[in-house]
Each structure stands twice: as C-alpha cells, then as structure tokens.
N, C-alpha and C positions, 0 to 999 in steps of 0.2 A: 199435334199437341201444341205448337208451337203457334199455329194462328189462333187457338184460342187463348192461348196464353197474352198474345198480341190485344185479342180484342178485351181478357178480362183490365189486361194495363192503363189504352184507351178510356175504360169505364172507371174505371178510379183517379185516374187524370180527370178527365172531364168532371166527374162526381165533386173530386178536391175543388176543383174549381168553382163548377156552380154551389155549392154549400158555402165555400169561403165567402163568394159573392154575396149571395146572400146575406150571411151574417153581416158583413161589411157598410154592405149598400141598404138592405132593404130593414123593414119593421116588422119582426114576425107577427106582432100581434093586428096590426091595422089592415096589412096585408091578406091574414088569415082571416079575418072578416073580412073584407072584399071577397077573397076566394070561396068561402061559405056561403055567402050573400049571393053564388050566382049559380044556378043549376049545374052547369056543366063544369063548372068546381068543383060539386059536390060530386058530379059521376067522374071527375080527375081522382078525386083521394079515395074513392072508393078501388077503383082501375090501380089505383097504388096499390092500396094494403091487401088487394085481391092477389095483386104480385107478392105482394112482401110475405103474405101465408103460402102461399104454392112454392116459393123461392125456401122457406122456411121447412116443408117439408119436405124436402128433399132433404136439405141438410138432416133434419129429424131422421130421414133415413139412410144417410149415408153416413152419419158419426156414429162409432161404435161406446165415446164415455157418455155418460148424459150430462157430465158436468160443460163436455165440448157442446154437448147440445144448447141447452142451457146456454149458456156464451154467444156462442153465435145467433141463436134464435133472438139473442135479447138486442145483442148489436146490428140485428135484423132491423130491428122494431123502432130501434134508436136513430141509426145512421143509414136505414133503405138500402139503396142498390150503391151505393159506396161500401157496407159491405157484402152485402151481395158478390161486389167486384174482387173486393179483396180476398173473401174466402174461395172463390172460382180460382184465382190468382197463385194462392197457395195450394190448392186441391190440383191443379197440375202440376204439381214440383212433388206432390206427394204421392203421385198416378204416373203409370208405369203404360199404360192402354185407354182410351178412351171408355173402354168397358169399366178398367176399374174407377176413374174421374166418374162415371156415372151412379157406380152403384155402390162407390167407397168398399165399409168392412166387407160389404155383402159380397162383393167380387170374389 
C-alpha cells in the first residue's frame, strides 16, 4: 500500500505542478486552438477523457454515497488526473488491503 501511495503523491505533485505551470505560463485559449488544429491533439484529448471516464468509473463503483459520487466524478472532469491522484491518495489511507482500495464498499 505504501508504494502506491508513494506513486498516487508523485502524481499530484507533478499534476500541481504541470497545471500551476500552465495557468502561469501558457494561454488556454490560443494554445487550445493549436492543440485542436492538430490531429494528434485531438486523439491526445480524446486518450484523456477515455481515462478520465474509466478513472471515473471505478470511482462510480467504489463509493457507496452518490453525493461522493457525484463530487469526485465532477472534480474528475474539472481537475483530470490531479484528482484522479488525489482520490487514489486518500482511498489508501481509507483501505486496509489492496482488495478493499480496489473494490471500496463492495469489499
């Protein structure tokens, strides 16, 4: 538990970072047109949100309220695999076996 815990911390570090960066440095909007204006942009954001629904269901099946549902599926959709990171992050502190990290209530 403890190396994934390691790698969900790495991914929300990194995450923190590249987003901060982002905002910082770059232009969402002129950028996002570049990035759309080029094929293999578009199979990038697709490759994303393909993660960000599979990443999603799980959550969808591993939280027992739907309001947690809800929540996290939204900050899914909002902040990617930052949280992503961070719910993994928490969901080992709340898991007791790898079984149960996997299958949450259902465990």
């Amino acid at each position: 538990m403890l190396l994934i815990r390691l790698f969900a911390l790495i991914g929300l570090g990194a995450m923190t970072w590249a987003i901060a960066y982002g905002f910082l440095v770059g232009d969402f909007s002129s950028d996002g047109a570049v990035l759309l204006a080029n094929p293999w942009g578009i199979v990038s954001i697709v490759d994303l949100y393909v993660g960000f629904i599979l990443f999603s269901l799980w959550i969808a099946y591993r939280e027992k309220l739907l309001v947690a549902k809800i929540i996290w599926i939204s900050l899914m959709m909002v902040f990617g695999f930052w949280a992503a990171s961070l719910y993994l992050l928490l969901a080992t502190y709340r898991s007791d076996s790898v079984n149960s990290l996997l299958l949450g209530s259902k465990a």
